[in-house]
C-alpha positions in Angstrom: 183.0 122.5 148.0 183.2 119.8 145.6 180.2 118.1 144.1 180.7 114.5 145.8 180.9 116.4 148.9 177.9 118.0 148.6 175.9 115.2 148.1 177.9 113.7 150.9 176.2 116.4 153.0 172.9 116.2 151.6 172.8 112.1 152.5 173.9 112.4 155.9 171.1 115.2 156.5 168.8 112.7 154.9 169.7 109.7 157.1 169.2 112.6 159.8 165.8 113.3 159.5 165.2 109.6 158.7 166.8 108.6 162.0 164.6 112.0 163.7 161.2 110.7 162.4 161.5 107.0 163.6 162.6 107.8 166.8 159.6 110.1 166.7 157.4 107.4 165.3 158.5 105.3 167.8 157.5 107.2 170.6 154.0 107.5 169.2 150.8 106.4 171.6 148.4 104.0 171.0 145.5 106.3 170.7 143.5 108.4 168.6 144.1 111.4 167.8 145.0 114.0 164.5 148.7 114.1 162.9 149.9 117.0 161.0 152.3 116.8 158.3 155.0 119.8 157.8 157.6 120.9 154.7 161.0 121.7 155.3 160.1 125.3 156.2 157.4 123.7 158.6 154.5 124.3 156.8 151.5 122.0 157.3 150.8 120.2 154.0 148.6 117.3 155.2 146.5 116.3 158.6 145.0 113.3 158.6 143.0 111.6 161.5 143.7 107.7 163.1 142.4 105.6 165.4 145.3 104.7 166.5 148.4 107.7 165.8 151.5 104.9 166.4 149.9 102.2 163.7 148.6 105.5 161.3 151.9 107.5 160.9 154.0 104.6 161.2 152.8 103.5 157.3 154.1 106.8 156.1 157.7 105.6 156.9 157.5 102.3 155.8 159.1 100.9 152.5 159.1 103.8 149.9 158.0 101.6 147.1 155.4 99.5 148.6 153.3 103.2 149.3 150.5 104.2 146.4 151.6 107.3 143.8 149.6 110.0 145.9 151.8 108.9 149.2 154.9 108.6 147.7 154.1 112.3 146.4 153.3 113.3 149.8 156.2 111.5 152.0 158.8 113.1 150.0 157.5 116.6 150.7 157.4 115.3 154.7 160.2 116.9 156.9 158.7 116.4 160.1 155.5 115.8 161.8 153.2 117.0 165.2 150.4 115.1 166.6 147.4 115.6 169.2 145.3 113.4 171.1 142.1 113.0 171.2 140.1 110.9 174.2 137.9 109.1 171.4 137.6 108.6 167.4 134.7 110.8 166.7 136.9 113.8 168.3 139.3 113.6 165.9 136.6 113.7 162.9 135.6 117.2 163.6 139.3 118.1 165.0 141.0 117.1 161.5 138.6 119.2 159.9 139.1 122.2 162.3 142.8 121.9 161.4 142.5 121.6 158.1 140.0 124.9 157.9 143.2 126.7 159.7 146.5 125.6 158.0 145.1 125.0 154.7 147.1 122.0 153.8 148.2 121.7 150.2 147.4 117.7 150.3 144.1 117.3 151.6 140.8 117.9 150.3 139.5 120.9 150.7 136.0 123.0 150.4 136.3 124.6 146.7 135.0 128.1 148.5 136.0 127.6 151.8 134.2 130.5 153.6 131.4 130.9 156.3 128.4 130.1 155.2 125.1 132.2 156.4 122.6 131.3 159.0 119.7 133.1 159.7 119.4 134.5 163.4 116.2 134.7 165.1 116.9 137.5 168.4 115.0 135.1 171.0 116.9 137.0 173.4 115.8 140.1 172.6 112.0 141.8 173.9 110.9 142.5 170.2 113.3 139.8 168.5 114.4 140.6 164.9 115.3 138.2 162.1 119.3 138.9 161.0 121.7 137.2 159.0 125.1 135.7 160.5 128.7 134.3 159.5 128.6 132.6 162.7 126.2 130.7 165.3 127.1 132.1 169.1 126.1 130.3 172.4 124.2 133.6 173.2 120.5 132.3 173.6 119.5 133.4 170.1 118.1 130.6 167.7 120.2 129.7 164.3 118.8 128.2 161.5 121.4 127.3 158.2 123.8 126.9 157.2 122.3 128.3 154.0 125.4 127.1 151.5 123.1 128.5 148.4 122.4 132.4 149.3 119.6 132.6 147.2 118.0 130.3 148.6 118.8 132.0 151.9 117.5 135.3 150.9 114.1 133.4 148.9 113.9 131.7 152.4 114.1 135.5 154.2 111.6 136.9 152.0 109.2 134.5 151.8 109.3 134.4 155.7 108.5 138.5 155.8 105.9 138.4 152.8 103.8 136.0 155.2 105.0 137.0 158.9 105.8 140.9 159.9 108.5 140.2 161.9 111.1 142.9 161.9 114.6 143.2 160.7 115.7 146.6 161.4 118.2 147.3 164.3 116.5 149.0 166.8 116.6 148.2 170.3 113.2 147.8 171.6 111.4 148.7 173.4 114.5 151.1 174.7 114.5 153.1 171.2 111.7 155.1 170.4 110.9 156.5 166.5 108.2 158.4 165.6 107.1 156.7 163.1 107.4 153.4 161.1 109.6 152.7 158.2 108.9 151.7 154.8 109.1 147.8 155.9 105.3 148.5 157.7 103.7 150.2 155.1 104.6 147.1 152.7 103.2 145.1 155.4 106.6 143.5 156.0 106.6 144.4 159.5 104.0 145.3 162.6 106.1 148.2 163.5 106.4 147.6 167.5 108.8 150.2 167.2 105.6 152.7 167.5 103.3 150.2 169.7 101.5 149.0 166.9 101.7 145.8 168.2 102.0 144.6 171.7 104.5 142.7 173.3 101.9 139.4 173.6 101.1 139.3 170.3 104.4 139.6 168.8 105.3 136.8 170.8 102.5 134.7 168.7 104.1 135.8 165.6 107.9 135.3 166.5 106.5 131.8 167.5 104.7 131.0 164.0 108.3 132.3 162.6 110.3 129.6 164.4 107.9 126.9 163.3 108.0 128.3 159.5 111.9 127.9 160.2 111.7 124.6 161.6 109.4 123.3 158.6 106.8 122.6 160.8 104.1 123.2 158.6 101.6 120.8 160.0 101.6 122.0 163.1 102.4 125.5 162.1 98.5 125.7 160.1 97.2 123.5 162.7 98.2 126.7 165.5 97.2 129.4 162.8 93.0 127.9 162.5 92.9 127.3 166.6 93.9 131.3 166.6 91.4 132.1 163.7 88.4 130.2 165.1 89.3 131.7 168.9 89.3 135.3 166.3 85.9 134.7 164.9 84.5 133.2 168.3 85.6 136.8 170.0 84.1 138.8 167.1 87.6 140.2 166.2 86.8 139.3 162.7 89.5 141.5 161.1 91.8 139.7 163.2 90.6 136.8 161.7 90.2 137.7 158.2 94.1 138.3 158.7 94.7 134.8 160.2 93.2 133.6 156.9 95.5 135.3 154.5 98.2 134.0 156.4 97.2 130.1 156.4 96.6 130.9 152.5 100.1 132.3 152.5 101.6 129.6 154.5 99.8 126.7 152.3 100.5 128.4 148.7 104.5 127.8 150.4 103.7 124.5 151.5 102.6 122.9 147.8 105.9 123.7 146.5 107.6 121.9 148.9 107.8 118.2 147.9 106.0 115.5 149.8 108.7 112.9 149.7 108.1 110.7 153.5 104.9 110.1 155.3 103.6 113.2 157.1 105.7 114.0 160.3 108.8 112.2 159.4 112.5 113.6 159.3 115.5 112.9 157.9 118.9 114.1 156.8 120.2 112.6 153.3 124.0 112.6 152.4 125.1 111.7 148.8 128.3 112.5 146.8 129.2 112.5 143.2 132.6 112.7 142.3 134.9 113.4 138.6 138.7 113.2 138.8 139.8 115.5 141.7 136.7 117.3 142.1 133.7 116.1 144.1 130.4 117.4 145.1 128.5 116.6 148.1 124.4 117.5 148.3 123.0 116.9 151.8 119.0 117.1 151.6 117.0 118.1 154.7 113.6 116.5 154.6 111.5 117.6 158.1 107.3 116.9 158.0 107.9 114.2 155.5 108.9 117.1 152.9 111.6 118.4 150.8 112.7 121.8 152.5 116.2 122.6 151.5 119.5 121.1 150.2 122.9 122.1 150.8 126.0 122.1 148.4 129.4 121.4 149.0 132.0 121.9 146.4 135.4 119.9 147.3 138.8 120.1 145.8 142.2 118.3 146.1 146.0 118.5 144.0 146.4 114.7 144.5 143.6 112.1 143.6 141.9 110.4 146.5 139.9 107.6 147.2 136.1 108.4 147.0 135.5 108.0 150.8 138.1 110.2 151.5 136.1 113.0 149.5 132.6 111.6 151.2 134.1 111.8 155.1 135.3 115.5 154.3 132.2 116.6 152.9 130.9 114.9 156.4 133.3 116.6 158.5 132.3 120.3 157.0 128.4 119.9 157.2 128.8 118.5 160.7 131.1 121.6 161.8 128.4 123.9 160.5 125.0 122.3 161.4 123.2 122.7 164.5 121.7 119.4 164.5 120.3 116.4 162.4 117.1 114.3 161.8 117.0 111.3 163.8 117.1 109.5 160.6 120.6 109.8 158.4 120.9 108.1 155.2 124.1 107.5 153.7 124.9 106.6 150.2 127.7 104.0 151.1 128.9 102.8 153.6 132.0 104.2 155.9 134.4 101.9 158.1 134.1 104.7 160.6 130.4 104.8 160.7 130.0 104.5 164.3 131.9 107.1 165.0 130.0 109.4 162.6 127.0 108.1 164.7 128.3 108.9 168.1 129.2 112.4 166.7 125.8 113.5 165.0 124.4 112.3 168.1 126.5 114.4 170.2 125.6 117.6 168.1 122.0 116.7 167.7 121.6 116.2 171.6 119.3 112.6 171.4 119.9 109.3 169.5 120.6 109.2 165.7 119.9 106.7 163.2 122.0 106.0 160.7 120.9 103.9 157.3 122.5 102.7 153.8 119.1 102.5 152.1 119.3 100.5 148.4 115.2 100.2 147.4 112.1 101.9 148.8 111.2 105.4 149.0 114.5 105.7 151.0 116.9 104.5 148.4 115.1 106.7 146.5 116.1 109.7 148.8 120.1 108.7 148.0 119.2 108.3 144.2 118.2 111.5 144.0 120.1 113.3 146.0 123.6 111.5 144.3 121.7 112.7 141.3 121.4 116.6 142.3 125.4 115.7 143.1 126.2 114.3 139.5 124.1 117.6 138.4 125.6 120.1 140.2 129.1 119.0 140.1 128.7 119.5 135.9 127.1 123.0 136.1 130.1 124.2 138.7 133.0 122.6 136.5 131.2 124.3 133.2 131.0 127.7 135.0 134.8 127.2 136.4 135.3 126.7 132.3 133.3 129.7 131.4 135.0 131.7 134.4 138.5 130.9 132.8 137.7 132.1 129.7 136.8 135.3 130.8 139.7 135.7 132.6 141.9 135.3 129.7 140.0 138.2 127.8 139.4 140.3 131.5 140.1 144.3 131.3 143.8 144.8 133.6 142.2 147.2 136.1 139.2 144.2 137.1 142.3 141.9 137.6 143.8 144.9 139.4 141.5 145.7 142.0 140.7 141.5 142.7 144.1 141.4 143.7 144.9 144.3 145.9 141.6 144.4 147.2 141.3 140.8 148.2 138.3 140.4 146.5 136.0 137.0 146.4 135.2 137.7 142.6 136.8 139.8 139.5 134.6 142.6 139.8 133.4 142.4 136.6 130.0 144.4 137.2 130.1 147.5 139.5 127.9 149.8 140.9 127.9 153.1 142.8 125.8 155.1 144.9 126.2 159.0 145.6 124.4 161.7 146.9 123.3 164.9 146.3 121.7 167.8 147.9 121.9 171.8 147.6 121.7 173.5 151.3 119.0 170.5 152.4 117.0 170.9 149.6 116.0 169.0 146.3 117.9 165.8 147.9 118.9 163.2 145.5 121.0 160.0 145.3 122.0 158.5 142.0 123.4 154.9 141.2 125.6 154.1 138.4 126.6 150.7 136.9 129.7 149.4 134.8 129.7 146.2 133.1 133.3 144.8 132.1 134.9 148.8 133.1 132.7 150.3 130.8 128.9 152.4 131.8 125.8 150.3 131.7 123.3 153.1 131.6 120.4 151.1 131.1 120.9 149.8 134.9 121.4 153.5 136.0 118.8 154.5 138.8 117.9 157.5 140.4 116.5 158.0 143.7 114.2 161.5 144.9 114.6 161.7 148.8 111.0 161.1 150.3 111.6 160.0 154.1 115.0 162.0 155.6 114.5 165.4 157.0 116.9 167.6 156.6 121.0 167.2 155.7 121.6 163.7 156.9 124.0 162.2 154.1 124.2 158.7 155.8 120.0 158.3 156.2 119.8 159.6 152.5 122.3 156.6 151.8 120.5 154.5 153.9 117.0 155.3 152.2 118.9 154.8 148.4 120.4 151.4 149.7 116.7 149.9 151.2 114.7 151.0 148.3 117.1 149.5 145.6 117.8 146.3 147.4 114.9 145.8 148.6 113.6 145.9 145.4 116.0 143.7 143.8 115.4 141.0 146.6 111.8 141.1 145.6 112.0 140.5 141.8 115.1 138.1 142.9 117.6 139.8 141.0 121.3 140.1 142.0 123.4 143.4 143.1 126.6 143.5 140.9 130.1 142.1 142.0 131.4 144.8 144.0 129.4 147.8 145.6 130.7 151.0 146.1 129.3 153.8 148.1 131.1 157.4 148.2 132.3 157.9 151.7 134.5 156.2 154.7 133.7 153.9 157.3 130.1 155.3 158.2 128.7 155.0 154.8 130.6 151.4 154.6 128.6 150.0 157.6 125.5 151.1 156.6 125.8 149.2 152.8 127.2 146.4 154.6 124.3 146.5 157.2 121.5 146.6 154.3 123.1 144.0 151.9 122.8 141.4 154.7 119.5 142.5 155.5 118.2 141.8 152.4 120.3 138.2 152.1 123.0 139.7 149.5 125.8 138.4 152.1 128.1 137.3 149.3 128.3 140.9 147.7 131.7 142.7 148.1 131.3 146.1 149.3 133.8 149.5 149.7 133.5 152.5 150.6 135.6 155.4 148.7 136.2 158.2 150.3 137.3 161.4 148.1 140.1 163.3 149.7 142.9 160.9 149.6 141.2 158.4 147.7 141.6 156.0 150.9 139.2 152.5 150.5 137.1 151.0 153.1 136.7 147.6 153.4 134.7 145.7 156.2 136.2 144.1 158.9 139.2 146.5 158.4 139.5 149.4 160.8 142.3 150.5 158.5 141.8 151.7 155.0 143.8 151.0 151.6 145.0 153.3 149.5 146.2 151.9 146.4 149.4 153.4 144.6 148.3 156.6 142.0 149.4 154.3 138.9 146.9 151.2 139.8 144.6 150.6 137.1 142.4 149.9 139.7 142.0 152.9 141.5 141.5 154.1 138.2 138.5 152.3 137.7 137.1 153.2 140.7 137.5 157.0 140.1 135.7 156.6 137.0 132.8 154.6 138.6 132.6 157.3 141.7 133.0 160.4 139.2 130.2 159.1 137.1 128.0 158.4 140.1 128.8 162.0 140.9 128.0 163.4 137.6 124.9 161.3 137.1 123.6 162.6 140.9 124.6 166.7 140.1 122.6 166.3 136.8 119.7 164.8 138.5 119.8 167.5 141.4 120.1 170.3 138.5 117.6 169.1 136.4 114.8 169.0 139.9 116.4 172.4 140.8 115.2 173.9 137.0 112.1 172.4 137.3 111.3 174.3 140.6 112.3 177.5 139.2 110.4 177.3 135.8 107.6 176.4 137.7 104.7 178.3 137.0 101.4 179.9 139.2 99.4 178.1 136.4 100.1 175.0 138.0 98.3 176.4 141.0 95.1 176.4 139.3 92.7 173.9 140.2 91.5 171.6 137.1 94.2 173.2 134.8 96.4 171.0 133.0 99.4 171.1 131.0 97.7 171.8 127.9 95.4 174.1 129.1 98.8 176.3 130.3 100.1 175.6 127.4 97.2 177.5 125.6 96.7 180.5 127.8 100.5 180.8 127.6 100.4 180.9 123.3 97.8 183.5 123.6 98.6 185.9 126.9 102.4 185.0 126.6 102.6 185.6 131.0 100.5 184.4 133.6 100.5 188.8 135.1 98.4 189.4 131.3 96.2 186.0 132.2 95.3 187.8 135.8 93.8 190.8 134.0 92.3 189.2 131.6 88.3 188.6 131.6 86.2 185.4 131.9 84.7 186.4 128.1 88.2 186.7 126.8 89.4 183.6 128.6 86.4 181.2 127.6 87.2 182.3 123.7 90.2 180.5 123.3 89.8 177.2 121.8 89.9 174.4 124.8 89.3 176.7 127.6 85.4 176.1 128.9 83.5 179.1 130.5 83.7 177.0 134.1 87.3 177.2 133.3 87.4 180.4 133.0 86.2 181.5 135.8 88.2 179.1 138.1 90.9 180.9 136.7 89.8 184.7 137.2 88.8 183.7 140.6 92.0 182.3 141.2 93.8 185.3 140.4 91.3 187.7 142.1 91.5 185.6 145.8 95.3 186.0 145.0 95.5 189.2 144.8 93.2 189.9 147.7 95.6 187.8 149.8 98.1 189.4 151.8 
């Protein structure tokens, strides 16, 4: 086939699909509703919302040249086109972004890091409720509170919350499950261990009710409840029950003055603001409830064509409202939207009562928009100079930490790593050991070693367990950060339980796999089936160095506690008898059979050796050898 009859071909498919799509457009309904946009190969590459889908769509396949750059760009990627309807506006707000979170369109604007986001879960439902951490809100009776989109703020919020309240956060279902005796969370004063009937049923309901109130940011009310239970304390005489009630006010105030008065006492709101810079954006929503500052929220947003700044501003709307549980009854807006009222009639809807919505310019509210457009302008610089910083690493990144992104699927370049393995000799001197690479290479100064103090017995997953609480636990509290990837030694089991402890302790972002040794198979959460990587990856190579090393590190620690047991001496023993005092008798009597037949005279000679020292030590010897 000649040239001029291919394109022959090609214009008569053309005026094809032209003659398709109005006849299509023509049979569109007045209504509103969300269209979505599909490639030759039928792949959705834009959805956009209308008021009215026949007027919307229609522009699309008007005169090329009278379209702007970014719709000419788009129209000649359009091959075709679906549509749905909607019975008002507002539904297709939220709908459009419910599409656009499941086809991934290349033309719209997206969330930067579009991922759940973690609530934290209060178990109303439950007899003894729990606090947890969550991907995802259910209609299951439990209360939500998020979405947290900064996890350290989540996880400053969750230990704050058990510092001041001992609410629990293990798993157990109560009062079903029976222990017999608390964990390390109650004698840290972290929890009230109901799990053992240390505190009744009544008065965990007291607490779990000062919880939701911390949660809420109900402070006023919150120390208002705590004194009317102190005074009834003190009036009953229970004044260690009281004396409690005051550290927890004291707690619950120190929290309160670093939260920033910014509205009269007992007033609400929800501010929205957005700062954008070429074809990124970012969108800071502050939540103000008591008249003070209690958390902001951070919304990173993307797009491969340039957009109009409301565009950016009505997306950033459409993912905080498909998150949140509910807004203020005040909403300030840094602009104004031609949709407004629809916005209105949807943050209503989800908020269950009336909603206000305001454009402040001057006053303490205008002030509200100033500064949260500010944190926007602000944080917008710092994630565009950290995308810079991340690039540059990548161009000098090690080819096994590129490796094991890709196959593995992971959030982040592992670019830190660290390791946990056990070890134990027939149940005794039990040991785990954690090893840490920086950039594929050892980081022994963040090596940690872990003596087993509260499993019984051969129980590898409860050692695990045990390594896992003490280590994170501890880095939650000095508000440090587990590496990039985590990697415990075993399958599925020993998987669950890291996963299981990382969100307890608000590291949800942290990638986690478990390795297990005979065919080098990797477990990944959410995945019943494991990976196994080919026997040439770099990667898998990188994570047999990092388990081997774990394993080395955890032998040598389990040796060097096995020695230590079997050069230990009688001499220690001996009441009031030091290391240096052995050390003496050793030099001069060489073994501790020629120190038990030796007299008190000879004893007390030796320099450092007292005569009540001396006969400690004959006595010693002589109720030994009378024992049987």
């Amino acid at each position: 086939m000649d040239s001029e009859a291919k394109n022959t071909d090609a214009t008569a498919a053309a005026d094809e699909r032209e003659d398709r799509l109005r006849a299509k457009v023509a049979a569109l309904p007045a209504k509103p509703g969300v269209y979505l946009m599909k490639n030759e190969k039928g792949k959705v590459i834009y959805v956009g919302k209308a008021a009215r889908l026949s007027h919307r769509v229609r522009n699309y396949f008007g005169k090329f040249d009278s379209l702007d750059a970014k719709t000419q760009t788009l129209v000649r990627h359009i091959h075709d086109f679906d549509y749905v309807v909607v019975p008002k506006e507002k539904d297709a707000l939220l709908m459009e972004s419910q599409l656009v979170h499941e086809y991934r369109p290349r033309y719209n604007v997206r969330l930067k890091d579009d991922k759940r986001f973690p609530y934290l879960r209060l178990r109303s439902s439950e007899a003894f409720p729990r606090i947890d951490i969550v991907r995802q809100p259910g209609d299951d009776g439990d209360e939500y509170f998020g979405p947290y989109t900064d996890a350290k703020a989540m996880r400053l919020t969750l230990k704050t919350l058990t510092s001041i309240f001992p609410i629990r956060t293990c798993e157990l279902n109560l009062p079903k499950e029976k222990v017999p005796r608390p964990c390390l969370d109650y004698y840290i004063h972290r929890c009230g261990a109901p799990c053992v009937g240390y505190v009744d049923r009544e008065s965990y309901a007291e607490l779990v009710e000062q919880v939701r109130l911390f949660l809420q940011g109900r402070s006023g009310v919150l120390l208002e409840e705590l004194r009317d239970r102190m005074r009834e304390h003190a009036q009953r005489l229970r004044f260690e029950d009281a004396g409690r009630m005051r550290d927890t006010i004291e707690a619950v105030q120190k929290v309160v003055a670093h939260q920033e008065k910014v509205l009269p006492e007992g007033q609400d709101a929800d501010v929205f603001a957005l700062d954008r810079d070429g074809k990124d954006a970012c969108g800071v929503v502050l939540h103000i409830r008591d008249g003070k500052l209690l958390q902001s929220e951070t919304y990173f947003l993307g797009a491969l064509l340039q957009e109009e700044e409301d565009v950016y501003f009505a997306r950033f709307l459409a993912e905080h409202a498909g998150r949140t549980l509910g807004f203020a009854a005040e909403i300030l807006f840094d602009r104004e939207l031609p949709d407004q009222a629809d916005w209105l009639e949807l943050f209503g809807e989800r908020s269950g009562r009336s909603v206000r919505i305001r454009v402040p310019k001057r006053g303490e509210r205008g002030r509200l928009v100033e500064m949260a457009r500010m944190n926007a302008n602000f944080k917008l610089r710092e994630h565009r100079a950290k995308a810079g910083l991340r690039t540059a690493v990548r161009a000098d990144e090690d080819p096994s930490i590129a490796d094991l992104k890709e196959r593995l699927k992971l959030p982040v370049a592992p670019h830190s790593m660290e390791c946990f393995d056990m070890s134990h000799f027939q149940g005794s001197q039990r040991v785990g050991a954690l090893v840490y690479f920086s950039a594929a290479k050892p980081l022994k100064s963040r090596y940690r070693r872990f003596k087993i103090q509260r499993v019984e017995g051969i129980d590898d997953l409860a050692m695990m367990q045990e390594c896992l609480e003490r280590y994170y636990s501890k880095l939650r509290d000095e508000d440090q950060l587990p590496a990039d990837l985590v990697v415990v030694d075993g399958g599925a089991s020993q998987l669950g339980i890291a996963v299981k402890t990382l969100q307890r302790y608000g590291f949800v972002e942290t990638a986690v796999i478990g390795l297990a040794k005979r065919e080098e198979e990797i477990y990944t959460p959410h995945h019943s089936e494991p990976v196994r990587l080919p026997r040439t990856s770099p990667g898998l190579r990188l994570l047999q160095r990092l388990r081997d090393e774990a394993h080395r590190f955890a032998i040598g620690y389990h040796r060097q506690l096995r020695s230590k047991e079997a050069h230990k001496s009688v001499l220690d023993e001996i009441p009031g008898v030091g290391a240096v005092k052995r050390r003496i008798l050793l030099e001069h009597f060489g073994a501790p059979e020629r120190i038990a037949r030796a007299s008190v005279e000879e004893i007390a000679s030796l320099d450092g050796i007292g005569a009540k020292d001396a006969e400690r030590i004959v006595e010693f010897f002589l109720r030994r050898n009378e024992s049987p």
